[in-house]
C-alpha positions as CSV (number, residue, x, y, z in Angstrom):
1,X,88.8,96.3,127.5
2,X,91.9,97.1,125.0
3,X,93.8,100.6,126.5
4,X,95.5,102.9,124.1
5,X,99.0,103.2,124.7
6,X,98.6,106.7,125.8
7,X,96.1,105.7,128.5
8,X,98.8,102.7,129.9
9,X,101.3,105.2,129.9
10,X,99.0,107.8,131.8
11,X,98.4,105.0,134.0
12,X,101.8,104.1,134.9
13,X,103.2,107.8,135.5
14,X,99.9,107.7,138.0
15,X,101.2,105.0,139.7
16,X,104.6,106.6,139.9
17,X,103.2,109.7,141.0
18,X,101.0,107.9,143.8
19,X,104.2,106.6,145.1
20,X,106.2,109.6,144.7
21,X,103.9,111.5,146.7
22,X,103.7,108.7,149.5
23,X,107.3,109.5,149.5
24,X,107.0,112.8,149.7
25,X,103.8,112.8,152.6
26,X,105.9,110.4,154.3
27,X,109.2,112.9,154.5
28,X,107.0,115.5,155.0
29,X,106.0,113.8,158.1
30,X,109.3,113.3,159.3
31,X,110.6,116.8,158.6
32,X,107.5,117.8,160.6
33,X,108.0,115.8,163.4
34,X,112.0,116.2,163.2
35,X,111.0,119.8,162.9
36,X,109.2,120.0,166.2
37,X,111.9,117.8,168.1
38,X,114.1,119.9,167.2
39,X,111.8,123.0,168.6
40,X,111.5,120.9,171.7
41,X,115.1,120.9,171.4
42,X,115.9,124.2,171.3
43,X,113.3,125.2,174.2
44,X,114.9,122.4,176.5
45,X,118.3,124.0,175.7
46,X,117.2,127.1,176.2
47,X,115.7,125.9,179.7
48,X,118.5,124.3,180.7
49,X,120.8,127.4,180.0
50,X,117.9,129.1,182.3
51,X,118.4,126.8,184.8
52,X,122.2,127.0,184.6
53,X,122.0,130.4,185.3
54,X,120.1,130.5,188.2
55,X,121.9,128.0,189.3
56,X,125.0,129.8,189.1
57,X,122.9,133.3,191.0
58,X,121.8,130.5,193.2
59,X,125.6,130.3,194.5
60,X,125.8,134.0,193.5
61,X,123.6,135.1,195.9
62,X,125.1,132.9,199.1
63,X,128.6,134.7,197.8
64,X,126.7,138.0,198.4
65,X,125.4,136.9,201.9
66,X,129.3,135.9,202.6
67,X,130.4,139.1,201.1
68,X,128.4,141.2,203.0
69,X,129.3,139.6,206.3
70,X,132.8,140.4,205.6
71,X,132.0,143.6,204.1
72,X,130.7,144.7,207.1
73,X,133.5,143.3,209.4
74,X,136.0,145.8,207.2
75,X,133.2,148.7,207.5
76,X,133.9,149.5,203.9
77,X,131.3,152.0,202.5
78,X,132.2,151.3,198.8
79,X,132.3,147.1,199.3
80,X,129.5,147.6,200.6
81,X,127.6,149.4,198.1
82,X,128.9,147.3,195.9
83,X,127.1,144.1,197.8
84,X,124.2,146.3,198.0
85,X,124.3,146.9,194.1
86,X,125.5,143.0,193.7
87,X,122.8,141.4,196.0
88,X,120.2,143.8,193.9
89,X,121.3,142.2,190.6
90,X,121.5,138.9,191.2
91,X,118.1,138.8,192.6
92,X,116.6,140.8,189.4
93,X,118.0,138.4,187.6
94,X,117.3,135.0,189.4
95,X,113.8,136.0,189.3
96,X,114.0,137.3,185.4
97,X,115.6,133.4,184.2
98,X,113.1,132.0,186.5
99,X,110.4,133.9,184.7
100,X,111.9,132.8,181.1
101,X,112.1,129.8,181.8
102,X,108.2,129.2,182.8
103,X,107.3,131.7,179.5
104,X,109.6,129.6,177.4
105,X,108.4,125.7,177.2
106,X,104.9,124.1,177.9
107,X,105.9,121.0,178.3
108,X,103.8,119.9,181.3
109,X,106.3,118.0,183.5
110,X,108.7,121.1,183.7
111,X,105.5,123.6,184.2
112,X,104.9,121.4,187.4
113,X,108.5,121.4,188.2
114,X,109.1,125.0,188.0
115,X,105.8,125.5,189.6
116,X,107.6,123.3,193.0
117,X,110.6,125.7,192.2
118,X,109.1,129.1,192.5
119,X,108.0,128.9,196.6
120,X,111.3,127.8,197.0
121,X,113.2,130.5,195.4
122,X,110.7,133.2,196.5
123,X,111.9,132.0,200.1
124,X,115.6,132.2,199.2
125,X,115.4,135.4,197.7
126,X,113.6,136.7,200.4
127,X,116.1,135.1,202.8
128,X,119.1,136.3,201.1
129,X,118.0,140.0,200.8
130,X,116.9,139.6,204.5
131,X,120.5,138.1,205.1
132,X,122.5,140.8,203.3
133,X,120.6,143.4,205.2
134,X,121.3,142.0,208.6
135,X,124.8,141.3,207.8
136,X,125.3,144.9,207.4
137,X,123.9,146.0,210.1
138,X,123.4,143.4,213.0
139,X,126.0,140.8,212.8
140,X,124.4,138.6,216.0
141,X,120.9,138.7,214.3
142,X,122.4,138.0,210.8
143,X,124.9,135.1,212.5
144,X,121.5,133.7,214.2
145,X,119.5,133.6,210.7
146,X,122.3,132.2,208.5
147,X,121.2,128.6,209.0
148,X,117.7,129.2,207.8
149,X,119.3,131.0,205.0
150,X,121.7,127.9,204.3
151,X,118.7,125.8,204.9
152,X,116.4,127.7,201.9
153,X,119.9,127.7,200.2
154,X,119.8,123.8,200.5
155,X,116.2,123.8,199.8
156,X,116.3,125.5,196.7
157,X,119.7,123.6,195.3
158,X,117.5,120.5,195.7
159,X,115.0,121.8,194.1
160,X,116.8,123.2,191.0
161,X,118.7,119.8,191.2
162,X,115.4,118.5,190.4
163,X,114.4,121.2,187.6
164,X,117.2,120.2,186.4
165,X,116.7,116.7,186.0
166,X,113.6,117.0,184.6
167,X,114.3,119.3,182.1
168,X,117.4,117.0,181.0
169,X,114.2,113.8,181.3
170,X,112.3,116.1,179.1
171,X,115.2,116.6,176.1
172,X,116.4,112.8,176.2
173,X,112.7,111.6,175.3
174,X,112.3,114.6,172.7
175,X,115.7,113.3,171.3
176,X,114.4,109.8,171.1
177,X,111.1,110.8,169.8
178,X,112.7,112.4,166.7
179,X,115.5,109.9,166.3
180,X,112.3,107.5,166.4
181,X,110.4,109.2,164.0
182,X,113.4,109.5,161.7
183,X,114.2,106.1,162.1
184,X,110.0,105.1,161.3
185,X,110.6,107.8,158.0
186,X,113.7,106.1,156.8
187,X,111.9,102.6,156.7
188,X,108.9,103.7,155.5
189,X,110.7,105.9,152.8
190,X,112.6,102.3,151.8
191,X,109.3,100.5,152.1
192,X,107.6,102.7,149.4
193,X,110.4,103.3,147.4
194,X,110.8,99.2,147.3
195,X,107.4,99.0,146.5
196,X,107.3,101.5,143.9
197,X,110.4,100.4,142.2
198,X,108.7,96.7,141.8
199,X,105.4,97.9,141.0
200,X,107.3,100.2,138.3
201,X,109.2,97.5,137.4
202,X,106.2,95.0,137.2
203,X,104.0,97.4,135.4
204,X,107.1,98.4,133.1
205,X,107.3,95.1,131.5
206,X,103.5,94.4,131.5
207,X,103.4,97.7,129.3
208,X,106.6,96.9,127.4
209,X,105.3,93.5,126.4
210,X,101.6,95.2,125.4
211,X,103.4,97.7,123.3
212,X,106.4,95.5,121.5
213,X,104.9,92.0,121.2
214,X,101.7,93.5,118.7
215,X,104.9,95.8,117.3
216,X,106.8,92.8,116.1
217,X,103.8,90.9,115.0
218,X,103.3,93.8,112.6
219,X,107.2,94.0,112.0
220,X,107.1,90.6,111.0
221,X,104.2,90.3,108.9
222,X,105.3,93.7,107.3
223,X,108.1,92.2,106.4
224,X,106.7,89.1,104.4
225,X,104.6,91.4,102.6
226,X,107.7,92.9,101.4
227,X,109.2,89.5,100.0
228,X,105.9,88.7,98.0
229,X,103.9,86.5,100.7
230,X,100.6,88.1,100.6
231,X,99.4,84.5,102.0
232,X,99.8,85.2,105.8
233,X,96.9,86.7,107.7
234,X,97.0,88.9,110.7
235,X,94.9,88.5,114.1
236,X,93.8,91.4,115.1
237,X,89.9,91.8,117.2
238,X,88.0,94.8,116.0
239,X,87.5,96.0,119.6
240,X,91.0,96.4,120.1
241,X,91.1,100.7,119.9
242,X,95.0,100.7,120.9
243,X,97.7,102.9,118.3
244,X,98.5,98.4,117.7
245,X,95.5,97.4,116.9
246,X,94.7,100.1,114.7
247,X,98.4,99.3,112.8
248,X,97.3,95.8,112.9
249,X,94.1,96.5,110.8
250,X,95.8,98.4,108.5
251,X,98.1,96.6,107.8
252,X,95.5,93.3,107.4
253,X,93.6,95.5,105.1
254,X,96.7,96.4,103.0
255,X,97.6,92.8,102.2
256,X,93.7,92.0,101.5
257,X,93.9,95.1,98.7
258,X,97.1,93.9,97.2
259,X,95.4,90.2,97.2
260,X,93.2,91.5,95.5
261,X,95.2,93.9,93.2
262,X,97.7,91.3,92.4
263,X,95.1,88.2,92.0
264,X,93.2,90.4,89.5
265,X,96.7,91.6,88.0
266,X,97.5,87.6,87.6
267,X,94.3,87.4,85.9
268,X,94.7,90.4,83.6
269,X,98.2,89.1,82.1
270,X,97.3,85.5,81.6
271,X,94.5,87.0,79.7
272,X,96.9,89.5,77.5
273,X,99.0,86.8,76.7
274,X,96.0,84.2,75.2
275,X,95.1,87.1,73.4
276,X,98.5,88.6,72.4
277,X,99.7,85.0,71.5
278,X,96.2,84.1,69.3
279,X,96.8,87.7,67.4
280,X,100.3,86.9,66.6
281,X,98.9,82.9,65.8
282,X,96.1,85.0,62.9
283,X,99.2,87.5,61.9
284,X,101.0,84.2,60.8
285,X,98.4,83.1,59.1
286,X,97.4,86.2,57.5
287,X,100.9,86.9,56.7
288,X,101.1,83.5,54.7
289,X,97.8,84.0,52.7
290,X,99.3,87.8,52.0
291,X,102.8,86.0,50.7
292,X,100.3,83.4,48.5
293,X,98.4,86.4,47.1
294,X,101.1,88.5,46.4
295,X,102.3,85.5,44.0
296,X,99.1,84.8,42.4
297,X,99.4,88.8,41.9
298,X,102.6,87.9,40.0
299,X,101.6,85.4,38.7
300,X,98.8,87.8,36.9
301,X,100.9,90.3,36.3
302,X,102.9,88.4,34.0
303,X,99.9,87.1,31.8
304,X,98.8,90.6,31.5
305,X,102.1,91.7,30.0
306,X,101.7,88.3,27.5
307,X,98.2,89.7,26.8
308,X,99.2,93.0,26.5
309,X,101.9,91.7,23.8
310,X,99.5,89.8,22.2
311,X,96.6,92.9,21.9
312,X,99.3,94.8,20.4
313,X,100.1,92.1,17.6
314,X,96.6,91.8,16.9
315,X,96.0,95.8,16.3
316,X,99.4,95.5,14.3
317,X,97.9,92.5,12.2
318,X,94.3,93.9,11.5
319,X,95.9,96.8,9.4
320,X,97.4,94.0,7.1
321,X,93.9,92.0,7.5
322,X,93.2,92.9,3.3
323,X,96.3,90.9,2.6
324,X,96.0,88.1,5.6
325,X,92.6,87.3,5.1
326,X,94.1,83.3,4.9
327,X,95.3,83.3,8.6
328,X,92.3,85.5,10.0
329,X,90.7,82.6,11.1
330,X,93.5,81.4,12.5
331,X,94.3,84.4,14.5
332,X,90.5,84.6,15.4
333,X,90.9,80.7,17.0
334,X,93.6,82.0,18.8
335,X,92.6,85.6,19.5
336,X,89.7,83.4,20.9
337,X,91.6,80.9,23.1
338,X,93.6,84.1,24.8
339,X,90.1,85.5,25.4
340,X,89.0,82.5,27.1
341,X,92.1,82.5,29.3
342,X,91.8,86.4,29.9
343,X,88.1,85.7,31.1
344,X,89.7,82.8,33.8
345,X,92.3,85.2,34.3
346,X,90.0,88.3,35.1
347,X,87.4,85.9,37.3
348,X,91.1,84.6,39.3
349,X,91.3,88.2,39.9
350,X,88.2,88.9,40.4
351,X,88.0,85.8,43.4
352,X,91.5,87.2,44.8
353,X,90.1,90.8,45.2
354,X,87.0,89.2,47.1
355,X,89.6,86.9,49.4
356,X,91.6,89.8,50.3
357,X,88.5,92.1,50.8
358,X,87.9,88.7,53.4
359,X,91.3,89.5,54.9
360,X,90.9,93.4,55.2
361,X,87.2,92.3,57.4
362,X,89.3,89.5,59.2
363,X,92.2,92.9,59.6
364,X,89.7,94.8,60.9
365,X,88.6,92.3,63.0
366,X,91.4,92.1,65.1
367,X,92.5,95.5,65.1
368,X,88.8,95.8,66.9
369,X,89.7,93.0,69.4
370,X,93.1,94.3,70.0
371,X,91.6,97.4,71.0
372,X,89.2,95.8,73.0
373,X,92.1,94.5,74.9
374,X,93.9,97.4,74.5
375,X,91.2,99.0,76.5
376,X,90.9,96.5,79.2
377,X,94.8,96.4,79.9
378,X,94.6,100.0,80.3
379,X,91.5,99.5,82.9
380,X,93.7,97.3,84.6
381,X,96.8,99.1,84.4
382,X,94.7,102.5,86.3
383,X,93.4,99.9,89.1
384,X,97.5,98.8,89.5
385,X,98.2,102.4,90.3
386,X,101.9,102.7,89.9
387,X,103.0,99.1,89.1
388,X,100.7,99.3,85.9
389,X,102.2,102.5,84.7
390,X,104.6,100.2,82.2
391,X,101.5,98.1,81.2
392,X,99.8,101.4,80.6
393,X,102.1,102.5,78.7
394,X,102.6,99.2,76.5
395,X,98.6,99.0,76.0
396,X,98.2,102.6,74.8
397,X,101.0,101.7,72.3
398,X,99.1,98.4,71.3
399,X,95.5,100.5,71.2
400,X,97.3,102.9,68.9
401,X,98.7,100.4,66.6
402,X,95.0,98.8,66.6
403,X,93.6,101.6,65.4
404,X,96.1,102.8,63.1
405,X,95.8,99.0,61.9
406,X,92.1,99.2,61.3
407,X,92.7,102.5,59.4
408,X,94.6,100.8,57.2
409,X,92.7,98.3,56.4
410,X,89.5,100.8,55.6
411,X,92.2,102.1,53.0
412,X,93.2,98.8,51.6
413,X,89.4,98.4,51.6
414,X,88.5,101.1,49.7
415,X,91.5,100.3,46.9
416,X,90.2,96.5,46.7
417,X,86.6,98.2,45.9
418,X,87.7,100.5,43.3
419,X,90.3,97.7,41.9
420,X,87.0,95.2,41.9
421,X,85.3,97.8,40.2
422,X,88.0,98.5,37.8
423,X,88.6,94.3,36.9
424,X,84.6,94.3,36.6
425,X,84.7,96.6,33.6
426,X,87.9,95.1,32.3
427,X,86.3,91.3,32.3
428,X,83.2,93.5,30.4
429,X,85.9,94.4,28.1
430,X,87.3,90.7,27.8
431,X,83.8,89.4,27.4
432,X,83.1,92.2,24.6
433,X,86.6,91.0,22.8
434,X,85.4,87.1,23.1
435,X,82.0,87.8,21.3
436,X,83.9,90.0,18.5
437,X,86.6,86.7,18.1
438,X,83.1,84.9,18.1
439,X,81.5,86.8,15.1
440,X,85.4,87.0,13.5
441,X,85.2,83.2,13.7
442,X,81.2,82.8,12.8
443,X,81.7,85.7,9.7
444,X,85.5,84.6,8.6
445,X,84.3,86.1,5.1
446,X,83.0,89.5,6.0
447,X,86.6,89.8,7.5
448,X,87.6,92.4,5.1
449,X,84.4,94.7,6.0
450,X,85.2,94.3,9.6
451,X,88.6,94.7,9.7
452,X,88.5,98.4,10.9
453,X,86.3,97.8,13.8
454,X,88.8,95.2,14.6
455,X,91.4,97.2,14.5
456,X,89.2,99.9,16.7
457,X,87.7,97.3,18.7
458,X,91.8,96.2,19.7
459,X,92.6,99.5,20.2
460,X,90.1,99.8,22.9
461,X,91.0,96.4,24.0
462,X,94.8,97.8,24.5
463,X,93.5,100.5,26.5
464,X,91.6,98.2,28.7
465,X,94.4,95.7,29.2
466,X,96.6,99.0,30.4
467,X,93.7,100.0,32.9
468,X,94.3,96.2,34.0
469,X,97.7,96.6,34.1
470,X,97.2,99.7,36.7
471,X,95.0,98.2,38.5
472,X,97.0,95.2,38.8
473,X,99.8,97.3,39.7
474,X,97.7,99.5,42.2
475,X,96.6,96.0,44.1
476,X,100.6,94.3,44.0
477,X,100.9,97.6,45.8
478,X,98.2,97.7,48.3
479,X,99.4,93.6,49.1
480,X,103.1,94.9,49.9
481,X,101.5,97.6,52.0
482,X,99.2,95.2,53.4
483,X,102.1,92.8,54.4
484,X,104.3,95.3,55.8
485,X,101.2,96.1,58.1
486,X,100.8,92.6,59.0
487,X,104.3,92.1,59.9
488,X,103.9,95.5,62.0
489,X,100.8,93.6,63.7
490,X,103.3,91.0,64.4
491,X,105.4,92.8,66.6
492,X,103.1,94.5,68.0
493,X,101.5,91.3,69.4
494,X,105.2,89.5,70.0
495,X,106.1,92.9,71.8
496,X,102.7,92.8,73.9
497,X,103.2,89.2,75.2
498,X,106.7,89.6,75.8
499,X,105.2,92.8,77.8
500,X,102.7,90.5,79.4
501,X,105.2,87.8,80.1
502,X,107.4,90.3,81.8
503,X,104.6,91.3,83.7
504,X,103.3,88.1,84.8
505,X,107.0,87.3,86.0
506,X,106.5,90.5,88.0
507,X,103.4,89.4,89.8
508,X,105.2,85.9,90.4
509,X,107.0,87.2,93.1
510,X,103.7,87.5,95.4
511,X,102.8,84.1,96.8
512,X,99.1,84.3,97.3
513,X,98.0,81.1,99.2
């Protein structure tokens, strides 16, 4: 089962705290037992002060026995009050630190010991109050109980001898109990604290190496991302719930979406750049067949201007038809030959104005295409996000172009139709002029009674030639705009696949396998 790093580190300030608080049962334990040595302590001291005490009224009292004795060999009233008094205090006392001493401890040895003690110092008492009184007033009976009195006095010093010793027994073993226990405390404190430094220490690194080793796994693979190798994969299992694993999966689905991204990027440029390169190919091509037209337009242009020159010698020659009557059919022949060429002429035209309504279609053409592709950049360009904002940018300039290309080319369109049109009616008027030079040639001798529609007939035929002359003007015109247009195309397309060369070096970067 994978942990989360929160849980391992919940774990390990548990285990911390589990040993702190062995720690801290374990002093509590000694300060407990320390605690009641030391009240052991104290009551033995206090005991033993007890004891010192009544040892020292012990010897008090047999001072007051000897007082009294030579109190009452002076006969001093006031000394011997003050035994009286004396002997009174001591044994109010003796019997008070006696008492203390049994309230004070429970401790069971010195209950039984002062338990031995008290029949013994009840008997001295008894015998030193007994001895004071006798002393005072019969010396022989006082002199005669003195040795039972020395003998409780004896009695009783053997017996607080013993007290004594016991309650000194009794404080040595409460000293070595809590000089024990602190020394059981001390190693157990070391013993936990060892343990819990290594098990810190252990657990530490385990979690240390579960955190940093899936941390520098991403580090690393993060970092070959960032210098374009979008070929490495990352292991991660999909039950792993840690804060890693969860950086490990994005990260693995980050470098599948850029895979993806720049794979379909890779795709997208090679694609602009067939296209871009076959529309600048057709723009060559185009641009060539709009050079060769705009010389056959020149080429027109000129014989309509020798035309022209020649319609006007014919309408200046049919007003002196009465006196050239001799060369008419001579001028017919050749007014005929110039119609024949006029008629090749005006179909040449006539073919030329079909080719480049061909073009304008093929124009059109590719301005649709480039849109097309245009459009599809553009696609691309939103699915790149921000490294297709350039491209963006570039296509909406080559979609724009496309269309304004295609209006154009509707234009031009519409002039070539209205040009045709116009040519149409001037090759009527050409084929009108050859069937007049026809019946000039056929009827040579009513050329005197035809003379004026002649002249009328060239008249018209001037005015025609004119409206060719326009027309051929207007179409020179629409072929220069045409070619400007085409060499526009041009760099539109050599912009786009520099654009799309550019990008494709861009994408290079990213090593996909």
């Amino acid at each position: 089962m994978s942990w989360t790093i929160k849980r391992r580190l919940l774990l390990s300030n548990l285990v911390t705290l589990v040993f702190v608080g062995l720690v801290g049962l374990v002093g509590y334990q000694a300060v407990a037992v320390m605690s009641g040595a030391m009240d052991a302590i104290t009551v033995n001291g206090s005991a033993m002060k007890d004891q010192l005490q009544a040892d020292m009224m012990h010897d008090a009292l047999r001072a007051d026995v000897l007082a009294a004795r030579l109190a009452a060999d002076r006969n001093d009233a006031a000394e011997i009050k003050g035994v009286r008094e004396d002997t009174a205090e001591h044994i109010a006392l003796f019997r008070k630190l006696i008492d203390d001493m049994g309230a004070a401890t429970t401790d069971a040895e010195i209950q039984q010991a002062m338990r031995q003690v008290r029949p013994d110092v009840d008997r001295y008492l008894t015998s030193a109050q007994q001895m004071v009184t006798l002393a005072l007033s019969d010396k022989d009976a006082a002199q005669a109980q003195f040795g039972a009195f020395m003998e409780s006095f004896r009695v009783l010093e053997k017996s607080m001898s013993g007290l004594s010793d016991v309650i000194e027994k009794n404080s040595e073993a409460t000293k070595a109990v809590g000089d024990a226990a602190v020394t059981r405390s001390r190693y157990q404190i070391i013993g936990f604290a060892a343990l819990a430094a290594l098990v810190s220490l252990v657990m530490g690194r385990a979690l240390a190496r579960s955190i940093l080793t899936p941390l520098n796994q991403a580090v690393g693979f993060a970092a070959r991302v960032a210098q374009g190798d979008l070929s490495e994969r990352i292991e991660v299992g999909d039950d792993d719930v840690s804060e890693t694993g969860v950086l490990k999966r994005a990260l693995r689905d980050m470098n599948t979406s850029l895979h993806r991204i720049v794979s379909q990027v890779r795709g997208g440029t090679d694609a602009i750049a067939l296209a871009s390169g076959e529309i600048a190919a057709g723009n060559m091509d185009l641009s060539a067949r709009t050079e060769s037209q705009a010389s056959s337009l020149e080429e027109t242009a000129s014989s309509m201007e020798e035309m022209t020159t020649m319609v006007h010698h014919n309408t200046r020659h049919a007003n002196e038809a009465n006196t050239l009557a001799a060369s008419a059919t001579d001028v017919a022949v050749r007014g005929g030959a110039v119609m024949t060429e006029v008629v090749a002429t005006m179909a040449k035209i006539n073919a030329s104005s079909q080719r480049i309504v061909d073009i304008i279609g093929v124009i059109e053409g590719i301005a649709f295409q480039t849109n097309i592709l245009a459009l599809n950049a553009a696609v691309e360009a939103a699915r790149a996000g921000e490294q297709g904002r350039g491209f963006a940018v570039v296509a909406s300039e080559v979609r724009g172009l496309a269309q304004r290309s295609d209006a154009a080319a509707k234009e031009i369109k519409l002039l070539i139709d209205a040009s045709a049109g116009q040519v149409e009616a001037g090759s009527a008027l050409v084929g009108q002029a050859g069937g007049t030079m026809d019946e000039v040639v056929a009827s040579i001798g009513r050329v005197n009674a035809i003379v004026r529609d002649i002249a009328s007939s060239s008249r018209e035929q001037e005015l025609g030639i004119d409206q060719v002359n326009q027309a051929i003007v207007s179409i020179d015109s629409a072929t220069q705009q045409n070619a400007a247009l085409v060499e526009q195309a041009a760099a539109a397309a050599g912009a786009l696949q520099e654009q799309a060369d550019q990008l494709a070096g861009v994408v290079q970067v990213f090593r996909l396998a």
